[in-house]
Biopython code that builds the backbone (N, CA, C, O; Angstrom):
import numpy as np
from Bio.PDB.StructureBuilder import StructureBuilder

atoms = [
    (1, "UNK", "N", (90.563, 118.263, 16.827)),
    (1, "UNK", "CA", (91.156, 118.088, 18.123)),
    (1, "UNK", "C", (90.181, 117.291, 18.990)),
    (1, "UNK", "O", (88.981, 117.555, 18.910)),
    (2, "UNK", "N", (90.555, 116.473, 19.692)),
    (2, "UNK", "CA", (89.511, 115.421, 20.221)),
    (2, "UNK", "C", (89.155, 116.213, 21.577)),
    (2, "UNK", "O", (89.870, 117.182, 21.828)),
    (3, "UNK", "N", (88.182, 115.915, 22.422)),
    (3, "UNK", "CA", (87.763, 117.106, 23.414)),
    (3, "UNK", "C", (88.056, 115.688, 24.570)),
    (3, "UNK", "O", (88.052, 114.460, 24.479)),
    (4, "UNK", "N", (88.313, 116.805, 25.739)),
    (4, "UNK", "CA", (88.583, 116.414, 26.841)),
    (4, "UNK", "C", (87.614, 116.260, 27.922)),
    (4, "UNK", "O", (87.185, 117.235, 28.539)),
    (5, "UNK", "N", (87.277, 115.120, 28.154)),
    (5, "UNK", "CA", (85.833, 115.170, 29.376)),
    (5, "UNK", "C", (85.680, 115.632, 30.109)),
    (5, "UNK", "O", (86.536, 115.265, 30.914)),
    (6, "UNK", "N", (85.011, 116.417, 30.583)),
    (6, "UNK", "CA", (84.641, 117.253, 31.778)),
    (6, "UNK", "C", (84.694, 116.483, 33.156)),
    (6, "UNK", "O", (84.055, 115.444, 33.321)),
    (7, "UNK", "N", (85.500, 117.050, 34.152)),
    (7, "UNK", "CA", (85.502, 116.267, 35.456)),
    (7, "UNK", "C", (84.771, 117.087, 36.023)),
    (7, "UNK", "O", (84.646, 118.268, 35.701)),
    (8, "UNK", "N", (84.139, 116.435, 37.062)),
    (8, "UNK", "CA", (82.908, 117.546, 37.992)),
    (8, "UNK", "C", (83.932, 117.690, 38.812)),
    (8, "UNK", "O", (84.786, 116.811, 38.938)),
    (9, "UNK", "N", (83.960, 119.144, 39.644)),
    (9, "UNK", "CA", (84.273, 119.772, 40.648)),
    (9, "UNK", "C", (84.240, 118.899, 41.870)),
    (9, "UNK", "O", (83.274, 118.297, 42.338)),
    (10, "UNK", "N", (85.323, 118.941, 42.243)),
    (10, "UNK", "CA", (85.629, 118.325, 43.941)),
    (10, "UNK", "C", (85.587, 119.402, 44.881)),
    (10, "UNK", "O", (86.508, 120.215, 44.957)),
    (11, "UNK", "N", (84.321, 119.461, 45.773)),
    (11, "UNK", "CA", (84.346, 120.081, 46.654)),
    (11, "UNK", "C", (84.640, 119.563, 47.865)),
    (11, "UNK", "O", (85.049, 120.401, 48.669)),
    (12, "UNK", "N", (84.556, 118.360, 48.288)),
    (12, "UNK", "CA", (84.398, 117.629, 49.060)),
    (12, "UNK", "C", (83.358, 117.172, 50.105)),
    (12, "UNK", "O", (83.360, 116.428, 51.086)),
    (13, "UNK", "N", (82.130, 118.246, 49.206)),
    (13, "UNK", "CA", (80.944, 118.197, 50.473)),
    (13, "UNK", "C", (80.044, 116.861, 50.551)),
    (13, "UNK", "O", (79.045, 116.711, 51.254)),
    (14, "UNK", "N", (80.745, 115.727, 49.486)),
    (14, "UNK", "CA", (79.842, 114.631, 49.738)),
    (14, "UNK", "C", (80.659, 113.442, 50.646)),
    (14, "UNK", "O", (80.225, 112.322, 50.912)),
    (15, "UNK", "N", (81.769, 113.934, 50.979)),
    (15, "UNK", "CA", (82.296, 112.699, 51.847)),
    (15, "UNK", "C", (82.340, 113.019, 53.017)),
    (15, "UNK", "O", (83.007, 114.019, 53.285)),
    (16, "UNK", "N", (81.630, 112.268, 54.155)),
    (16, "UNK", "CA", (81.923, 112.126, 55.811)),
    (16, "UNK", "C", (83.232, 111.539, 56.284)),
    (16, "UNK", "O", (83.549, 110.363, 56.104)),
    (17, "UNK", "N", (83.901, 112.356, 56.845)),
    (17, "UNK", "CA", (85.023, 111.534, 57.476)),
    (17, "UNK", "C", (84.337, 111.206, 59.104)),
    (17, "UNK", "O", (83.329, 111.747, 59.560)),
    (18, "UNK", "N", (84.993, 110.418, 59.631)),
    (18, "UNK", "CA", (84.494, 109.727, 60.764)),
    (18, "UNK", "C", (85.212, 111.166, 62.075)),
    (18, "UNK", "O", (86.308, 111.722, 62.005)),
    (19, "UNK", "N", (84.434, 111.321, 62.816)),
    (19, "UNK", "CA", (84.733, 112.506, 64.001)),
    (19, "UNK", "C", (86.550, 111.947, 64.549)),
    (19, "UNK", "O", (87.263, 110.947, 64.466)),
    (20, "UNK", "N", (86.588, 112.869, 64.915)),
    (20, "UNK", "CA", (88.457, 112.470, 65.759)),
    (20, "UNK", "C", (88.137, 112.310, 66.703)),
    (20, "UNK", "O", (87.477, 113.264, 67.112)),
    (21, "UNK", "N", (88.283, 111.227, 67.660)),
    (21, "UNK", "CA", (87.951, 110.802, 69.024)),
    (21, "UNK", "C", (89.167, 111.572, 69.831)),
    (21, "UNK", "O", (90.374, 111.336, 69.795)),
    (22, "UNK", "N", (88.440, 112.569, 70.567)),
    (22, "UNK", "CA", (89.655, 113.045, 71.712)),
    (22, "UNK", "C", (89.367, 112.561, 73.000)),
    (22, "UNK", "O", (88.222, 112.164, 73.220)),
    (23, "UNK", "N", (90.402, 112.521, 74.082)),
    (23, "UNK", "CA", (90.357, 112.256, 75.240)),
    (23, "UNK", "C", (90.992, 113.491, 75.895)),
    (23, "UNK", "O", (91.493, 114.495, 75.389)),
    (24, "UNK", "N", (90.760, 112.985, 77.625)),
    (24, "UNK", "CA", (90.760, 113.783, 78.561)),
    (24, "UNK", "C", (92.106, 113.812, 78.745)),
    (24, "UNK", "O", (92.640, 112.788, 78.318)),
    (25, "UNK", "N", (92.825, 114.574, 79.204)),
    (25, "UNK", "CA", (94.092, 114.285, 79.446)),
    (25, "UNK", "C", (94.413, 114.541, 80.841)),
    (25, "UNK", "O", (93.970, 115.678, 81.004)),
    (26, "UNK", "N", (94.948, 114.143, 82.008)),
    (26, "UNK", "CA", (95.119, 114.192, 83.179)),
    (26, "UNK", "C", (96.824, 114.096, 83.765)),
    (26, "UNK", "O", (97.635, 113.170, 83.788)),
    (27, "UNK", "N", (96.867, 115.133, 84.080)),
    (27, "UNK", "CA", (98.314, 115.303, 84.662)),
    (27, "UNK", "C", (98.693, 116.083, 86.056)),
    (27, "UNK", "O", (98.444, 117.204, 86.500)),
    (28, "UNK", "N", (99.594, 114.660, 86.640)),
    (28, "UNK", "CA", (99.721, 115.243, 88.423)),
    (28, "UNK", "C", (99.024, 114.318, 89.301)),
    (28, "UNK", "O", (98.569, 113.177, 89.234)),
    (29, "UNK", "N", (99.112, 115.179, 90.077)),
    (29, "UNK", "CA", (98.616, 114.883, 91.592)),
    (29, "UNK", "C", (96.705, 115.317, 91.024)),
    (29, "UNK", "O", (96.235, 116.223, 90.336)),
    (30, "UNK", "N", (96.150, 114.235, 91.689)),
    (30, "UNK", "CA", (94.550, 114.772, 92.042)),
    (30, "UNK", "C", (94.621, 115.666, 93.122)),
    (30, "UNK", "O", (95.652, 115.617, 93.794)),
    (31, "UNK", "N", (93.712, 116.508, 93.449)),
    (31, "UNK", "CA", (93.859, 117.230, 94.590)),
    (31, "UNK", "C", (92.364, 117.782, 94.742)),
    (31, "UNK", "O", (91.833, 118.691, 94.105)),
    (32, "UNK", "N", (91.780, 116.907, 95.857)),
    (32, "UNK", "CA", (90.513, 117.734, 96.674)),
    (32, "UNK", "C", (90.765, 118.360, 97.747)),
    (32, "UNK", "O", (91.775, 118.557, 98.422)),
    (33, "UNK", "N", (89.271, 118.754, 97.825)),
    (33, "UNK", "CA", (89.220, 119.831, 99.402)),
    (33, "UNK", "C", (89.220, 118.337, 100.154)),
    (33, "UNK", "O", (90.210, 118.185, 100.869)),
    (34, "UNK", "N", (88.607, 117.587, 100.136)),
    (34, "UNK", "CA", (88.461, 116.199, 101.059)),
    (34, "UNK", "C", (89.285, 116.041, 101.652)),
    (34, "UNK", "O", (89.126, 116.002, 102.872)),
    (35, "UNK", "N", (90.918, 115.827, 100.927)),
    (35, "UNK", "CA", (92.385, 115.740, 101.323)),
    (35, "UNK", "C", (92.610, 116.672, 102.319)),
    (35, "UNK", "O", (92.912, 116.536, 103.504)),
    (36, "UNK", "N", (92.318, 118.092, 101.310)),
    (36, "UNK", "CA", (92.671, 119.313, 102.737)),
    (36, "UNK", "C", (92.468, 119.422, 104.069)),
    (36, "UNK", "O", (93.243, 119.776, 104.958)),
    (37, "UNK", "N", (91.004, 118.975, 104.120)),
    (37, "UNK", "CA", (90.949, 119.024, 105.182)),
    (37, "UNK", "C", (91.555, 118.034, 106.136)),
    (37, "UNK", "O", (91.689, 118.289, 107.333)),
    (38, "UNK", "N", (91.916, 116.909, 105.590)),
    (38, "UNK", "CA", (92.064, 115.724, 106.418)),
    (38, "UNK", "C", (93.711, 116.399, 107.337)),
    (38, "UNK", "O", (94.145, 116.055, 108.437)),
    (39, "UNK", "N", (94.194, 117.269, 106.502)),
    (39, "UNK", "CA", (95.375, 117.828, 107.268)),
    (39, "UNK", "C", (95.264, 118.844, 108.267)),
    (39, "UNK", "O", (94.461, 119.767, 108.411)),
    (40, "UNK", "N", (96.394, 118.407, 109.012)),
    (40, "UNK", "CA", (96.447, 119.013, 110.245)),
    (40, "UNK", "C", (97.724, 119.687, 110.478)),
    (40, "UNK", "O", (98.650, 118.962, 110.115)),
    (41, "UNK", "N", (98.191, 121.037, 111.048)),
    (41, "UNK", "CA", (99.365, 121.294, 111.473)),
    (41, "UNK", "C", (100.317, 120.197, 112.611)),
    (41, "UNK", "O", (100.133, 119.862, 113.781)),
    (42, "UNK", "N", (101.158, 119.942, 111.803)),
    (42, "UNK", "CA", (102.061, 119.221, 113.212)),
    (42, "UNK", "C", (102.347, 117.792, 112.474)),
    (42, "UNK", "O", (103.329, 117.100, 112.741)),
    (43, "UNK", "N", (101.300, 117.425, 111.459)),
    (43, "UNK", "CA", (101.394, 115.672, 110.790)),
    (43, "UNK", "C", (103.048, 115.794, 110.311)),
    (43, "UNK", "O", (103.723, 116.749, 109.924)),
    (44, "UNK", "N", (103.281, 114.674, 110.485)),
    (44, "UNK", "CA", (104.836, 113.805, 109.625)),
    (44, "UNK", "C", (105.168, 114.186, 108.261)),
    (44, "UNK", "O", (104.354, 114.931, 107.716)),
    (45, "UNK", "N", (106.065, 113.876, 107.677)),
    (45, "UNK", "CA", (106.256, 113.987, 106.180)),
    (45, "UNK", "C", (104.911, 112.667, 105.817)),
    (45, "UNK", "O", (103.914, 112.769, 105.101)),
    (46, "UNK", "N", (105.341, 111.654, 106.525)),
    (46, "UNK", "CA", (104.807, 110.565, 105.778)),
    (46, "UNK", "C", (102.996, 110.538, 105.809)),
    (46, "UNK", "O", (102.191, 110.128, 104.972)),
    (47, "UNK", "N", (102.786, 111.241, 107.317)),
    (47, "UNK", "CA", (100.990, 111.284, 107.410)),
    (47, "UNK", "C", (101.032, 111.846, 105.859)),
    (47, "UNK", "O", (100.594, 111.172, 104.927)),
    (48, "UNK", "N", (101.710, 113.387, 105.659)),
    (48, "UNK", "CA", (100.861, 114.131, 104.245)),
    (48, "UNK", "C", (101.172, 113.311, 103.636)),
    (48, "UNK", "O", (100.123, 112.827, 103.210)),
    (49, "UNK", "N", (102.222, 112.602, 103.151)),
    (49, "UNK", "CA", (102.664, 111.504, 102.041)),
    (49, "UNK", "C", (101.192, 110.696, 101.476)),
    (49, "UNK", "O", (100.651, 110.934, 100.396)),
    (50, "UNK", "N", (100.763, 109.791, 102.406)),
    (50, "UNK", "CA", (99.608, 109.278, 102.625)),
    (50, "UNK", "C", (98.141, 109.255, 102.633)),
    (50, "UNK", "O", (97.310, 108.363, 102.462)),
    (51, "UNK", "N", (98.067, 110.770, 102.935)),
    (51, "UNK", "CA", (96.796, 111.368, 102.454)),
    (51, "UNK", "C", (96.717, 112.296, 100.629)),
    (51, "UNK", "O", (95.751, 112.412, 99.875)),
    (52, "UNK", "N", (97.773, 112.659, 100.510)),
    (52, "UNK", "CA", (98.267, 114.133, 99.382)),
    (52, "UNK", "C", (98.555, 112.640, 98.378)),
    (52, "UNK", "O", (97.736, 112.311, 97.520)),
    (53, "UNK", "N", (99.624, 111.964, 98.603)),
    (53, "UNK", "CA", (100.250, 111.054, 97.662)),
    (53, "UNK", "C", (101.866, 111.437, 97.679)),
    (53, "UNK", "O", (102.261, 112.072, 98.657)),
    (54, "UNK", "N", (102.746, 111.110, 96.726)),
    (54, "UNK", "CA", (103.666, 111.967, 96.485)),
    (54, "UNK", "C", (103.880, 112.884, 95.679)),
    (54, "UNK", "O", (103.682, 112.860, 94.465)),
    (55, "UNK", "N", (104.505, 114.166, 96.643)),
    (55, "UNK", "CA", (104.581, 115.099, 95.849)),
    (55, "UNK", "C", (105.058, 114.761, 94.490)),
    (55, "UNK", "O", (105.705, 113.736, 94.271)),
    (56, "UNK", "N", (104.563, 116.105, 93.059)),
    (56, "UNK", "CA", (105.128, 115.885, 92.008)),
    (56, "UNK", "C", (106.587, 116.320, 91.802)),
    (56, "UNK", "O", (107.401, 115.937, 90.962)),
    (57, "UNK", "N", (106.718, 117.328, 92.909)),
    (57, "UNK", "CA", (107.950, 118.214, 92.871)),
    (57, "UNK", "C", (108.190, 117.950, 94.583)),
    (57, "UNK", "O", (107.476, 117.992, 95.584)),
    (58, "UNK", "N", (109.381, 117.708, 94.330)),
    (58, "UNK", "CA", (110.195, 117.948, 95.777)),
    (58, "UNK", "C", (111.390, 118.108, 95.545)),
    (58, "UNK", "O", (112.203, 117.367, 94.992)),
    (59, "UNK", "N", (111.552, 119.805, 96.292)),
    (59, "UNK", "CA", (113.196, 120.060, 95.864)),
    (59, "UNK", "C", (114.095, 119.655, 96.755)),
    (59, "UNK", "O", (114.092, 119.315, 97.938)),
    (60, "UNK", "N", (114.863, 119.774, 95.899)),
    (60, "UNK", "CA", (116.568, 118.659, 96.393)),
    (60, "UNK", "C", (116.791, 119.685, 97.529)),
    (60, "UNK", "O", (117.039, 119.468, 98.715)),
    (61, "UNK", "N", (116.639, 120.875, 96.862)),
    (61, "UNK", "CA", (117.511, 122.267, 97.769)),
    (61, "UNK", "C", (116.834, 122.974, 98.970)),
    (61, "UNK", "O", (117.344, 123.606, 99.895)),
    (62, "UNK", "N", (114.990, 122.571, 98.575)),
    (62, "UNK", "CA", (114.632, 122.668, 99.959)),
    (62, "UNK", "C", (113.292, 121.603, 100.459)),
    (62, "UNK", "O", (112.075, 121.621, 100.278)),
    (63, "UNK", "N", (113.989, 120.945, 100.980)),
    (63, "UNK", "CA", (113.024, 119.631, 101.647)),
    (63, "UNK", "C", (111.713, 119.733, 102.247)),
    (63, "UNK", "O", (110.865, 118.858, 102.422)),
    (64, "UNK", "N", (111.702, 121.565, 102.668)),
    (64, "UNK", "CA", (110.824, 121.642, 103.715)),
    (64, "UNK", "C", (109.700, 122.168, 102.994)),
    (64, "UNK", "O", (108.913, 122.898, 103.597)),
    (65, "UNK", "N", (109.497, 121.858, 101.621)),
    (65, "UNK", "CA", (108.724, 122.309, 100.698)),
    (65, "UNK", "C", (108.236, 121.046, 99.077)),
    (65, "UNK", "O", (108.873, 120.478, 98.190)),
    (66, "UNK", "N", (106.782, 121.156, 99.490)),
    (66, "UNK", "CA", (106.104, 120.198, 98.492)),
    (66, "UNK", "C", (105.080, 120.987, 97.584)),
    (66, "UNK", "O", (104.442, 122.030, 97.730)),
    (67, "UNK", "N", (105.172, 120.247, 96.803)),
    (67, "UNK", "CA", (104.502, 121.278, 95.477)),
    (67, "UNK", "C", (103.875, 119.966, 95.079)),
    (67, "UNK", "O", (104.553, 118.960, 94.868)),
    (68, "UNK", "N", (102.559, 120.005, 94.981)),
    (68, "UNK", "CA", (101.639, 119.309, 94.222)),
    (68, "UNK", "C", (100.775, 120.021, 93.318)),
    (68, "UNK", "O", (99.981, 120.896, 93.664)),
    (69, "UNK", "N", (101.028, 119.476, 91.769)),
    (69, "UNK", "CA", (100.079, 120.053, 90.446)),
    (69, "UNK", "C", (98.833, 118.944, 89.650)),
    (69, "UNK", "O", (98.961, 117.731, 89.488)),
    (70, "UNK", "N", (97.622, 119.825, 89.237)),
    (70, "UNK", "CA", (97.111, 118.648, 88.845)),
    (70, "UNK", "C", (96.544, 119.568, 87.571)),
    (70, "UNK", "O", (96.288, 120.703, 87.972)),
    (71, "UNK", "N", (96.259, 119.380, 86.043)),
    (71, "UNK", "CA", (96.130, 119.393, 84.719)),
    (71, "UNK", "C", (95.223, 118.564, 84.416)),
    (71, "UNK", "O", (95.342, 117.365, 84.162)),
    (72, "UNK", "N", (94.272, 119.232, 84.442)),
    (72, "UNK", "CA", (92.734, 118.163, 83.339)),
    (72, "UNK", "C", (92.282, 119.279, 81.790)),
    (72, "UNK", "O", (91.621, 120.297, 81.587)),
    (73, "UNK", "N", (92.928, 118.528, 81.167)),
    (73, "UNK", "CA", (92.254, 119.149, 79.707)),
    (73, "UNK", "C", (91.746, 118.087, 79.186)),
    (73, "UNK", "O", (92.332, 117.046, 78.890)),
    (74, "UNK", "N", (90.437, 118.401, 79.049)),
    (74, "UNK", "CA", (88.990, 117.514, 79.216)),
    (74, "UNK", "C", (89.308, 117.760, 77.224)),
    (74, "UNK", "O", (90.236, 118.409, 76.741)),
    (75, "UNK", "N", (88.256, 117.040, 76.478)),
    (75, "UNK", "CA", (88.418, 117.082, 75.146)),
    (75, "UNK", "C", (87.675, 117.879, 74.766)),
    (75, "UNK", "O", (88.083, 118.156, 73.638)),
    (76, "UNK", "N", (86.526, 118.652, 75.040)),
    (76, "UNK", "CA", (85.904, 119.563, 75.155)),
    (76, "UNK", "C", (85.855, 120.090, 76.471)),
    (76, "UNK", "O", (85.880, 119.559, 77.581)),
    (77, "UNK", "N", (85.755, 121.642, 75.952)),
    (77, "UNK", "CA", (85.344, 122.313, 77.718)),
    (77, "UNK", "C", (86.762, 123.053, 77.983)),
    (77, "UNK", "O", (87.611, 123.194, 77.102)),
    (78, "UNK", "N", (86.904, 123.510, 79.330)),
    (78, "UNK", "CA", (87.756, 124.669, 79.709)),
    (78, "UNK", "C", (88.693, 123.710, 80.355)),
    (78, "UNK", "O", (88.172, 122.679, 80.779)),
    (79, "UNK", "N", (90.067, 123.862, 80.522)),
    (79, "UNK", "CA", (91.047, 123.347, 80.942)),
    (79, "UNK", "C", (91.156, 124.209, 82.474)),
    (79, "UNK", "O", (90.963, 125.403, 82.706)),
    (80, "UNK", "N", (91.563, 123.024, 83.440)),
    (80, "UNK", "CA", (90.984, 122.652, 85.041)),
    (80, "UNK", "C", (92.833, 122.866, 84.970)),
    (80, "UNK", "O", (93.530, 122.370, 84.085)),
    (81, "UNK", "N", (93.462, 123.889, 86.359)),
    (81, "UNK", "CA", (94.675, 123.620, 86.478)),
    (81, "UNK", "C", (94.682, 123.818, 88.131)),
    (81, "UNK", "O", (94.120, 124.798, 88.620)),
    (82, "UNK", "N", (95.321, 122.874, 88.923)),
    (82, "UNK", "CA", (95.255, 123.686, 90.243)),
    (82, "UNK", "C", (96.537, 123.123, 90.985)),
    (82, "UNK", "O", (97.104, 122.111, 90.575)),
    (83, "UNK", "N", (96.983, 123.860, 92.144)),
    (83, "UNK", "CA", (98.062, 123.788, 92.581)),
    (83, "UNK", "C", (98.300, 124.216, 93.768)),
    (83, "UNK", "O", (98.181, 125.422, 93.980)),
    (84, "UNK", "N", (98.775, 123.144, 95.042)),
    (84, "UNK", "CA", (99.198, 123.167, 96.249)),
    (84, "UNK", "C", (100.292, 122.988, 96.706)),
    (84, "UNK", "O", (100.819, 121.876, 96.658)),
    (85, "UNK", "N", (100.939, 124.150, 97.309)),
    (85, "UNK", "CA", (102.200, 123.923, 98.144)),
    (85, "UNK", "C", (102.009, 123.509, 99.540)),
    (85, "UNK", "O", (101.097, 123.828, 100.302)),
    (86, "UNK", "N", (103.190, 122.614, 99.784)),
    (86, "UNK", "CA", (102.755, 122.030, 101.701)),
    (86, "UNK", "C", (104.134, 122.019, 102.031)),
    (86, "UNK", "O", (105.094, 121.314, 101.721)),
    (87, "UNK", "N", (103.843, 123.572, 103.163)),
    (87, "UNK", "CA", (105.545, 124.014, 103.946)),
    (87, "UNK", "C", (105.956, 122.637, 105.063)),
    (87, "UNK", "O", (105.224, 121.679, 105.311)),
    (88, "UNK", "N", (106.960, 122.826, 105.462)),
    (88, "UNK", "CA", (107.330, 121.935, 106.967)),
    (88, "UNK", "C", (107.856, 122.097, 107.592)),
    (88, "UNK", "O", (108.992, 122.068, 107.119)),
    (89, "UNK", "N", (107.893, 122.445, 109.254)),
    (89, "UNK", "CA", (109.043, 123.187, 109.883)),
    (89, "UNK", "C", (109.539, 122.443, 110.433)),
    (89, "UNK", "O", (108.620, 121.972, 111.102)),
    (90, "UNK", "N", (110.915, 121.614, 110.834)),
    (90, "UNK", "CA", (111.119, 120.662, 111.410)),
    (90, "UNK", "C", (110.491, 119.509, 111.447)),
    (90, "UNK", "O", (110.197, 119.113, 112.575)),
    (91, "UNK", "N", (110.053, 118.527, 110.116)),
    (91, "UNK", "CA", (109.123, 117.507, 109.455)),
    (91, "UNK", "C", (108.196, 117.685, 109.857)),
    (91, "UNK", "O", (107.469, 116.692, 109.831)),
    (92, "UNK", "N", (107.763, 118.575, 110.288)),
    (92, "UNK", "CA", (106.101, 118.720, 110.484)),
    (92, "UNK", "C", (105.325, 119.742, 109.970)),
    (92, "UNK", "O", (105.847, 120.856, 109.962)),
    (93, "UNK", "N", (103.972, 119.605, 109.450)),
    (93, "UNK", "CA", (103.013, 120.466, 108.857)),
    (93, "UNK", "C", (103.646, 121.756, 109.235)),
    (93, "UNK", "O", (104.231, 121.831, 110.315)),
    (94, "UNK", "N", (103.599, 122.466, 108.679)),
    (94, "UNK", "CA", (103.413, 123.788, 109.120)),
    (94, "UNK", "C", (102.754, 124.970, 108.243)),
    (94, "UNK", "O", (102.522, 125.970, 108.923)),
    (95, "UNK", "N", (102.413, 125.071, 106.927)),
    (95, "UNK", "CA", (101.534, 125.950, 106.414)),
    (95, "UNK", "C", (101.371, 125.601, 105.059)),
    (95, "UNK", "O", (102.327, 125.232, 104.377)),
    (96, "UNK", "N", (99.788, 125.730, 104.458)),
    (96, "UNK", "CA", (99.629, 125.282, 103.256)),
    (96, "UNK", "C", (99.395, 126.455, 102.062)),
    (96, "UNK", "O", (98.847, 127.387, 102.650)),
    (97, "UNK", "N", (99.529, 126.727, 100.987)),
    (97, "UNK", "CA", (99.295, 127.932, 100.239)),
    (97, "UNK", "C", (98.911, 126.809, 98.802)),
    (97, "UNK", "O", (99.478, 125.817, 98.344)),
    (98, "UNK", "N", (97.460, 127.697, 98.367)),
    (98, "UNK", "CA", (97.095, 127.355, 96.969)),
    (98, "UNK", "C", (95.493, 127.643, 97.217)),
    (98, "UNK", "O", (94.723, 128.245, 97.965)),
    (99, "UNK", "N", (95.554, 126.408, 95.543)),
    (99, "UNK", "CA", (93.788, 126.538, 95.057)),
    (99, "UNK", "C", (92.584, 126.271, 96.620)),
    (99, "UNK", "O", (91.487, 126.780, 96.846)),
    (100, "UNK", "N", (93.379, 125.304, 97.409)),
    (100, "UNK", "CA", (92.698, 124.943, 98.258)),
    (100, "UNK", "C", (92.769, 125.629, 100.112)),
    (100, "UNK", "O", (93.798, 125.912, 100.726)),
    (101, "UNK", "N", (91.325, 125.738, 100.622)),
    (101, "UNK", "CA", (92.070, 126.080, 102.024)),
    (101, "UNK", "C", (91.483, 125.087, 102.786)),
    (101, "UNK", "O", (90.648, 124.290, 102.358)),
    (102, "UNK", "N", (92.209, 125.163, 104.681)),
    (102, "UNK", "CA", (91.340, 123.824, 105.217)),
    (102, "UNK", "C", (89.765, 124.670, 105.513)),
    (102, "UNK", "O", (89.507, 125.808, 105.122)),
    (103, "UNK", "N", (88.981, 123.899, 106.184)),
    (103, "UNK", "CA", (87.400, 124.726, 106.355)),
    (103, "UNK", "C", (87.736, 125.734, 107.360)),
    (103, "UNK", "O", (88.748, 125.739, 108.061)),
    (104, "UNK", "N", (86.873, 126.507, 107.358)),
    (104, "UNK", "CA", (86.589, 128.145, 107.972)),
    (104, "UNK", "C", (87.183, 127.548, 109.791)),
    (104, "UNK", "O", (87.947, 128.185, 110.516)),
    (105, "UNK", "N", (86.648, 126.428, 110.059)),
    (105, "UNK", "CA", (86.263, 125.814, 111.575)),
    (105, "UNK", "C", (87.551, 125.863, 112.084)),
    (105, "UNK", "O", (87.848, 126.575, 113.042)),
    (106, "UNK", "N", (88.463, 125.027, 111.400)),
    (106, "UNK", "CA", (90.039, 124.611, 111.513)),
    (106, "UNK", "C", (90.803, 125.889, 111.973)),
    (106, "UNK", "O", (91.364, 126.259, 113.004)),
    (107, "UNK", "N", (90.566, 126.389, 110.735)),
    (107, "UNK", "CA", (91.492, 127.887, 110.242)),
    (107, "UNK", "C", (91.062, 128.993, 111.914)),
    (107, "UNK", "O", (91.730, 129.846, 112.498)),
    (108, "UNK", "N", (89.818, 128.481, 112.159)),
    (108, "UNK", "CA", (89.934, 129.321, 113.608)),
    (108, "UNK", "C", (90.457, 128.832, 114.566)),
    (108, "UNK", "O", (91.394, 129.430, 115.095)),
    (109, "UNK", "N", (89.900, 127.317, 115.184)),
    (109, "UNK", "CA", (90.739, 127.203, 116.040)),
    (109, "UNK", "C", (92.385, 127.232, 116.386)),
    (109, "UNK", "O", (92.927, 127.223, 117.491)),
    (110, "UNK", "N", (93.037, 127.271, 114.926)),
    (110, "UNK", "CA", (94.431, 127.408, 114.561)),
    (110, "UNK", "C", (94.806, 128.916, 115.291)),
    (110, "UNK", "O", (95.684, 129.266, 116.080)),
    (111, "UNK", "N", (93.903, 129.476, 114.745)),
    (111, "UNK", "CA", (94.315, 131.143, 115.081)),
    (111, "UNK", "C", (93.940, 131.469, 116.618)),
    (111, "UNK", "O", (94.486, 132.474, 117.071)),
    (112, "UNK", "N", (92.816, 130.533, 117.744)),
    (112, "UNK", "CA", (93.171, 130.549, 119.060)),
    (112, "UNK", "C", (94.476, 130.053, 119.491)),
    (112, "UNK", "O", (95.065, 130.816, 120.257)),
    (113, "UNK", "N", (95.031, 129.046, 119.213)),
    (113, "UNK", "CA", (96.016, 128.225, 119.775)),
    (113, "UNK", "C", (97.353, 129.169, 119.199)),
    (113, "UNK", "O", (98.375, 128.949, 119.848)),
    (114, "UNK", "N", (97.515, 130.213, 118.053)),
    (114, "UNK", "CA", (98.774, 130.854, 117.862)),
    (114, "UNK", "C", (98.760, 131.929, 118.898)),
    (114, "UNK", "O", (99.759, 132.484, 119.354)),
    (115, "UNK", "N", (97.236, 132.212, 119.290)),
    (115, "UNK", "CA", (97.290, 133.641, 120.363)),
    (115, "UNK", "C", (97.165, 132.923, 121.445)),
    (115, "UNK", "O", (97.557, 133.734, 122.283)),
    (116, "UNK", "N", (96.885, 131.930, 122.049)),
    (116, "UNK", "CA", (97.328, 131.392, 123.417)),
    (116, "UNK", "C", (98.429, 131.079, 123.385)),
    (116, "UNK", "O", (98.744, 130.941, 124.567)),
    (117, "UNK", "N", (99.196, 130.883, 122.825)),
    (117, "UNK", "CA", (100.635, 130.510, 122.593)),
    (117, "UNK", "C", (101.877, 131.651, 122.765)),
    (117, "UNK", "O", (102.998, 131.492, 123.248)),
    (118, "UNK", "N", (101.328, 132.715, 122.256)),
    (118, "UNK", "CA", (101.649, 133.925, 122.693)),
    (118, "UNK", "C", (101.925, 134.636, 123.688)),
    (118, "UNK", "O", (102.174, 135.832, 123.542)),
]
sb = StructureBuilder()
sb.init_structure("model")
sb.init_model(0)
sb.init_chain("A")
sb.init_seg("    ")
for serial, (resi, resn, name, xyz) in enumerate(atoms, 1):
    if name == "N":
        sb.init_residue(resn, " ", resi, " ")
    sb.init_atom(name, np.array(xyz, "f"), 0.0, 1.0, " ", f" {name:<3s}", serial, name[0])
structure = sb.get_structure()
C-alpha cells in the first residue's frame, strides 16, 4: 500500500492578518455646554435654530418641543450618548431638560426675575 505524506498541522499561528481599521462613528446633533449657555429664556425658534442647529427630532404633534441627540462610538473606548430637550411657550425659550444645564450664574438670576414677577 503506498503511504500517504504527512501534512503538518494548521494552526494558524504563523500567519499575520493585517489589524481591522475601525472608525469613530458620530450620530446627531453635537451638543456642548458652550451652546448652553449661549441660551437664553425668551430667544426665537430661529435664535436656538442657529446656535443648537436643527433639531434631530421635531414633532409634527407638538411644535413646542425639540429634541436634540448626539452618539459617539469611538472605535475603542466607552460609547458617549447625550441628549437635550428645548421646550417653547409661545415661540419662545422657555425651559431646557437634559445632559446639559445653563451655568449656576444664569440659573439664579432666572429664579430672581420668576419671584419678582410674582
Amino acid at each position: 500500500m503506498p503511504s500517504i505524506p504527512k501534512v503538518p498541522k494548521f494552526d494558524g499561528s504563523f500567519i499575520k492578518l493585517p489589524k481591522v481599521h475601525k472608525i469613530d462613528i458620530q450620530q446627531g446633533n453635537v451638543i456642548s455646554q458652550a451652546m448652553i449657555d449661549q441660551l437664553k429664556p425668551g430667544m426665537t425658534k430661529n435664535q436656538v435654530k442657529y446656535i443648537m442647529g436643527t433639531p434631530l427630532i421635531a414633532d409634527t404633534f407638538n411644535q413646542n418641543r425639540w429634541d436634540y441627540f448626539y452618539g459617539l462610538k469611538p472605535a475603542e473606548g466607552k460609547e458617549v450618548r447625550e441628549r437635550m430637550v428645548i421646550f417653547f411657550k409661545d415661540d419662545k425659550l422657555s425651559m431646557l431638560r437634559g445632559d446639559y444645564m445653563p451655568n449656576a450664574i444664569e440659573i439664579e438670576s432666572l429664579d430672581q426675575e420668576v419671584n419678582s414677577a410674582d
